[in-house]
FIKE-373662 format. One record per residue (C-alpha): y, z negated, x. Coordinates in nm, 3 decimals. Each point is the difference from the previous one (the first is absolute). Layout:
N
Y / Z / X
...
! end
This chain:
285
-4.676 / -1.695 / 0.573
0.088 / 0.279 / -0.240
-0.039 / -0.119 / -0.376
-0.063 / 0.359 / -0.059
-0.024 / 0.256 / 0.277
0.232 / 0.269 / 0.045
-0.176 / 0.322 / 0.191
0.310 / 0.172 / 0.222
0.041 / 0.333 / -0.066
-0.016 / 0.282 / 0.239
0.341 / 0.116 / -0.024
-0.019 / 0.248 / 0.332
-0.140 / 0.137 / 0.309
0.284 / 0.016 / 0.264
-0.074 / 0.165 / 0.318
0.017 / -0.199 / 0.303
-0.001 / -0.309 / -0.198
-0.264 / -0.036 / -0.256
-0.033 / -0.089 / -0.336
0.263 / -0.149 / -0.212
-0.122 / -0.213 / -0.243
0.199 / -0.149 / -0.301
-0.052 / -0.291 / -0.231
0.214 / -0.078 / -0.279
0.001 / -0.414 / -0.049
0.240 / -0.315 / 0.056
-0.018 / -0.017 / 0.385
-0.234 / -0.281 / 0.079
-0.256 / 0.207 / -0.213
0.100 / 0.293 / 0.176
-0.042 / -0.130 / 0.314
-0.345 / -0.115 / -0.116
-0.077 / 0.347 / -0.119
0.058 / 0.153 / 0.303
-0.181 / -0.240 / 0.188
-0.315 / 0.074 / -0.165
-0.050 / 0.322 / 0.142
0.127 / -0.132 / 0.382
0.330 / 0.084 / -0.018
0.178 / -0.297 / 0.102
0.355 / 0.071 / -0.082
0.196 / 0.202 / -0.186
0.146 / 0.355 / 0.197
0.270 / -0.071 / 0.242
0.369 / 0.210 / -0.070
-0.073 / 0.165 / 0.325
-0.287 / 0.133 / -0.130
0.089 / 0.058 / -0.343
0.314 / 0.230 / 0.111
-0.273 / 0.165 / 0.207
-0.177 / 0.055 / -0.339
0.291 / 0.110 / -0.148
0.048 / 0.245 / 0.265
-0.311 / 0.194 / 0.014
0.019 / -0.032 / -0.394
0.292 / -0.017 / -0.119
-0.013 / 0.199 / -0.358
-0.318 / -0.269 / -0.052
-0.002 / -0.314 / -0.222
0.035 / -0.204 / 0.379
0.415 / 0.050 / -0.081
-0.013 / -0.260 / -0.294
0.084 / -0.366 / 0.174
-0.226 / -0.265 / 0.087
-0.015 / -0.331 / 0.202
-0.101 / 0.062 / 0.353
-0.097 / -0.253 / 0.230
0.327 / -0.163 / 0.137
0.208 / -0.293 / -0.131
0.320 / -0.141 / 0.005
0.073 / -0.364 / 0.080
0.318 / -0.176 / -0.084
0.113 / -0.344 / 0.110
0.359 / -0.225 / -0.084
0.271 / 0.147 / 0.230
-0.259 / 0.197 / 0.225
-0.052 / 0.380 / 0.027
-0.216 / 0.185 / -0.210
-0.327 / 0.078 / 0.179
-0.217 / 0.310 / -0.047
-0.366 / -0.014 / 0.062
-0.244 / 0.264 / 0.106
-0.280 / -0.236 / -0.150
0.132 / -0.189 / -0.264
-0.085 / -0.358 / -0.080
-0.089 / 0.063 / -0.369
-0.312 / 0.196 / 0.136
-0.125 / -0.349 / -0.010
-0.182 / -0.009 / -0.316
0.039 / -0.378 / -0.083
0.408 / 0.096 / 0.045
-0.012 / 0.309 / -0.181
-0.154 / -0.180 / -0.305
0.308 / -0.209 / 0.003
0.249 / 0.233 / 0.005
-0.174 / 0.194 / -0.272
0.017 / -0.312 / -0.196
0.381 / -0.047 / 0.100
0.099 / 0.335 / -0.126
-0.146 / -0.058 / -0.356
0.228 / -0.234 / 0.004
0.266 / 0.259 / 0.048
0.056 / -0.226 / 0.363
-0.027 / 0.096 / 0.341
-0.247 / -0.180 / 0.204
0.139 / -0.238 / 0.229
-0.224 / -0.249 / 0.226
0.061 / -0.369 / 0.022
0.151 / -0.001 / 0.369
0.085 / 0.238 / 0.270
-0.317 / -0.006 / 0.156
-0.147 / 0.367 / -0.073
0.393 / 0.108 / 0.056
0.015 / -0.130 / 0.350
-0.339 / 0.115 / 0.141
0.144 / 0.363 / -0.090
0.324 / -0.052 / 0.091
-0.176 / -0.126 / 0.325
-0.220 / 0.358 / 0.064
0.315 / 0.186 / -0.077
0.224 / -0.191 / 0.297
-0.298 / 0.096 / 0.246
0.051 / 0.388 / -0.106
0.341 / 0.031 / -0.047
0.018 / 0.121 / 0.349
-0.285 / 0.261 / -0.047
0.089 / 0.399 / -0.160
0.043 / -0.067 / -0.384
-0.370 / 0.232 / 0.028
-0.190 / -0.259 / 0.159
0.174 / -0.354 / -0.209
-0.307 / -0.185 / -0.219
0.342 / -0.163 / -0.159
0.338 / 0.159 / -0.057
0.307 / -0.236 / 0.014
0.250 / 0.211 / -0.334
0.348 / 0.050 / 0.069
0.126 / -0.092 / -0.336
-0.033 / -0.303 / -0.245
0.124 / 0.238 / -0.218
-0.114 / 0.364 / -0.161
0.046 / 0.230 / 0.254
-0.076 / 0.402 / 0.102
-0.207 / 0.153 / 0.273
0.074 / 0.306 / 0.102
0.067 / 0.139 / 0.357
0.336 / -0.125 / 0.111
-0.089 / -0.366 / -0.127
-0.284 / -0.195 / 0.012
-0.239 / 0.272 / 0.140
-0.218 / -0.243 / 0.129
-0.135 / -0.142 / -0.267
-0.145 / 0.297 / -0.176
-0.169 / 0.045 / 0.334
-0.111 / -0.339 / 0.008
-0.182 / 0.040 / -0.331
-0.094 / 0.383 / 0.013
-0.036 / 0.023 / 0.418
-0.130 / 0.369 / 0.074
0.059 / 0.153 / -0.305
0.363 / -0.111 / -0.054
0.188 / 0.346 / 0.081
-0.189 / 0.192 / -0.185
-0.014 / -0.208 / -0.315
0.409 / -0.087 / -0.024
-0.030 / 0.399 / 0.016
-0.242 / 0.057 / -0.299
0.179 / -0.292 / -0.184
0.386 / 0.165 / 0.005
-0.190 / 0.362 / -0.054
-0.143 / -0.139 / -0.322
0.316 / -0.241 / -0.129
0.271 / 0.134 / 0.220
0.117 / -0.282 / 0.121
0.071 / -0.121 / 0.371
-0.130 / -0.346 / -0.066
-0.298 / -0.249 / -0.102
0.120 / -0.342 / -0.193
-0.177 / -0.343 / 0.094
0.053 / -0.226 / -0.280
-0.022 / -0.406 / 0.062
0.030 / -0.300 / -0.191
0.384 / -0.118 / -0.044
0.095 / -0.212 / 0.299
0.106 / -0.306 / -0.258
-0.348 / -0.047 / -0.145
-0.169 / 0.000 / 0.366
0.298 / -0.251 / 0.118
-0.059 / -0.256 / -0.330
-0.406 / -0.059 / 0.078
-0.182 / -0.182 / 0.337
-0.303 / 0.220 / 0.000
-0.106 / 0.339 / 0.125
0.100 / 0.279 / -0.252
-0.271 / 0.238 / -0.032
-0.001 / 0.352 / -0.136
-0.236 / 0.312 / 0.064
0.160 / 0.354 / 0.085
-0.028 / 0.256 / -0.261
0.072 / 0.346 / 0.168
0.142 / 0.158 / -0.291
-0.104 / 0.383 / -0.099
0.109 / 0.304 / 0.201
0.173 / 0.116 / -0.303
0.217 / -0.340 / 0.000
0.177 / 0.053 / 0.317
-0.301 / -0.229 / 0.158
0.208 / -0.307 / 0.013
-0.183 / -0.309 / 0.144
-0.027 / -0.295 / -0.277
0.011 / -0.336 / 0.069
0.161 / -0.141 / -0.283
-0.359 / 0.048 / -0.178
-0.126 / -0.234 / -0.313
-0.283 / 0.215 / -0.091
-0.281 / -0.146 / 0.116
-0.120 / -0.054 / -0.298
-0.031 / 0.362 / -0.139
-0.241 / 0.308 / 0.009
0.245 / 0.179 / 0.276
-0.254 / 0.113 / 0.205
-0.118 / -0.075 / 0.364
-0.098 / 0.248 / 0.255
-0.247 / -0.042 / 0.296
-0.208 / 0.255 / 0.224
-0.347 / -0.040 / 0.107
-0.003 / -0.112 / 0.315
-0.352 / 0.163 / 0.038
0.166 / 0.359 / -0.026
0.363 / -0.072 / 0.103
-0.099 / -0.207 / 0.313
-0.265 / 0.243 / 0.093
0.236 / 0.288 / -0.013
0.298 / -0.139 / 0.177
-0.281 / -0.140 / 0.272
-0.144 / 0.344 / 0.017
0.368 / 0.162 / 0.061
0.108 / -0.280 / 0.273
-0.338 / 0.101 / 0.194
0.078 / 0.367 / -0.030
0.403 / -0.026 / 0.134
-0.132 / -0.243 / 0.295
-0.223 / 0.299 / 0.114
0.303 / 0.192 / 0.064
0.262 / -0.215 / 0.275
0.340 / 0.128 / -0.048
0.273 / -0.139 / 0.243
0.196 / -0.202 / -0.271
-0.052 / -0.183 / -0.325
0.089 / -0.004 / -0.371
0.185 / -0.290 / 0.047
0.201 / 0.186 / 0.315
0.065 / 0.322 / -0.242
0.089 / -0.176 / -0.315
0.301 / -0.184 / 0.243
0.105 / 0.368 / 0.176
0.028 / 0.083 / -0.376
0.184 / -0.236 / -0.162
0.238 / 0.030 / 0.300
0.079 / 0.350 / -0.095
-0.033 / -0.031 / -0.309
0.304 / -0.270 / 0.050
0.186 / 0.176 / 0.192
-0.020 / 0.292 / -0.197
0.125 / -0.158 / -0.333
0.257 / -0.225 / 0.206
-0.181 / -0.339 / -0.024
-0.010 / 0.031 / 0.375
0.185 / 0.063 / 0.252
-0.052 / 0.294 / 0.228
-0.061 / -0.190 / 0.324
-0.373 / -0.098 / -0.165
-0.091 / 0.376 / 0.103
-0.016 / -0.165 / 0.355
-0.323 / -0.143 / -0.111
-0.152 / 0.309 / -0.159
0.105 / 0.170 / 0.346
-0.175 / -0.267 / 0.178
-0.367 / 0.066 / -0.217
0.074 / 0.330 / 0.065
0.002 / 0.038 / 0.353
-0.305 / -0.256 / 0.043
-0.207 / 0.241 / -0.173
0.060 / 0.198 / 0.287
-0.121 / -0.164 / 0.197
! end
């Protein structure tokens, strides 16, 4: 329980996803806070560059934790979760604890590490849209932008990916986003699982992905959205776009595009316009 209770404040109305709420707290409190007006977790990045989006000159562009996680284990891969195990309130009291410490929170065995590294093996095969767990490509620091790595930004931000690497190099002018993870020695000298939270740094720092994070402990502010309003709404849109059958998906499009989109800036080769050719004529038919 709270030792003192700290309301969420309204922080916006976002169309076609609800209301964003915001709570300023160490994280296990703000997790609590948001919890006690049904809002289970805190806003996902996918929907928080969705925010950002539709609002972008708002207060939604300062950063915030978001939902995922990163997991780090002795000599394995950095893992990136859609539902990160800190959500766990008994976990994330721990690492807040850690953190005053000025430590990162690291379990006693590889236990939570493997069960995630687990989920991630089963989706590695799946569209980077559609993974629960992404598998990173570096131990290291590394950049995202749309000759390298592509996949992961559209692991974490799925439909709205495009649009937001757009707003984001309109706003900072540049052609990347930074993910930032705990240096490969301290992971590789402890047994346990290292766990940090993302913080999806502000719109108007170059919305770099943090996991190298030991601020648990401070007033940073968490973000969530009602999932009253924002479920209702995106429910509400799904049943209107079912009424109307189209002969090919999002999914279908958002491949046809990237394709050109490739070949057009030379990531490609030209031979993928065989594909678009082939959606093309089965319209047709």
């Amino acid at each position: 329980m709270l030792q003192t209770l700290i309301k969420p404040k309204l922080e916006a109305e976002v169309e076609g996803l609800g209301s964003v709420y915001l709570t300023k707290a160490s994280f296990d409190q703000s997790l609590e806070s948001l919890r006690s007006i049904d809002i289970e977790n805190p806003i996902s990045a996918r929907d928080l560059a969705y925010a950002r989006i539709k609002k972008p000159k708002s207060s939604l562009r300062y950063g915030n934790y978001t939902r995922e996680g990163f997991l780090g284990l002795k000599n394995e891969p950095y893992l990136l979760a859609l539902n990160s195990p800190l959500l766990d309130l008994e976990l994330a009291r721990k690492a807040v604890e850690a953190n005053r410490q000025g430590n990162y929170f690291v379990t006693n065995d590889s236990e939570i590490y493997d069960k995630y590294r687990e989920q991630a093996e089963q989706d590695k095969n799946k569209e980077p849209e559609e993974r629960n767990v992404l598998i990173l490509p570096e131990r290291e620091i590394f950049d995202v932008s749309r000759n390298k790595y592509w996949g992961v930004l559209q692991g974490l931000l799925k439909d709205q990916t495009e649009e937001y690497f757009d707003l984001n190099k309109r706003t900072n002018n540049y052609d990347f986003i930074r993910c930032y993870l705990i240096n490969k020695d301290f992971i590789d000298n402890r047994k346990g699982s290292v766990l940090t939270q993302l913080r999806f740094h502000g719109l108007d720092d170059r919305s770099d992905l943090n996991g190298d994070d030991r601020g648990f402990d401070y007033s940073d502010g968490v973000r969530g959205v009602s999932e009253k309003t924002g479920e209702a709404s995106r429910a509400q849109e799904t049943k209107h776009k079912q009424k109307i059958e189209l002969p090919y998906t999002s999914k279908q499009l958002n491949k046809i595009h990237n394709i050109i989109s490739g070949v057009r800036e030379g990531r490609l080769p030209a031979s993928k316009l065989e594909k678009v050719a082939e959606f093309l004529e089965k319209l047709k038919q």
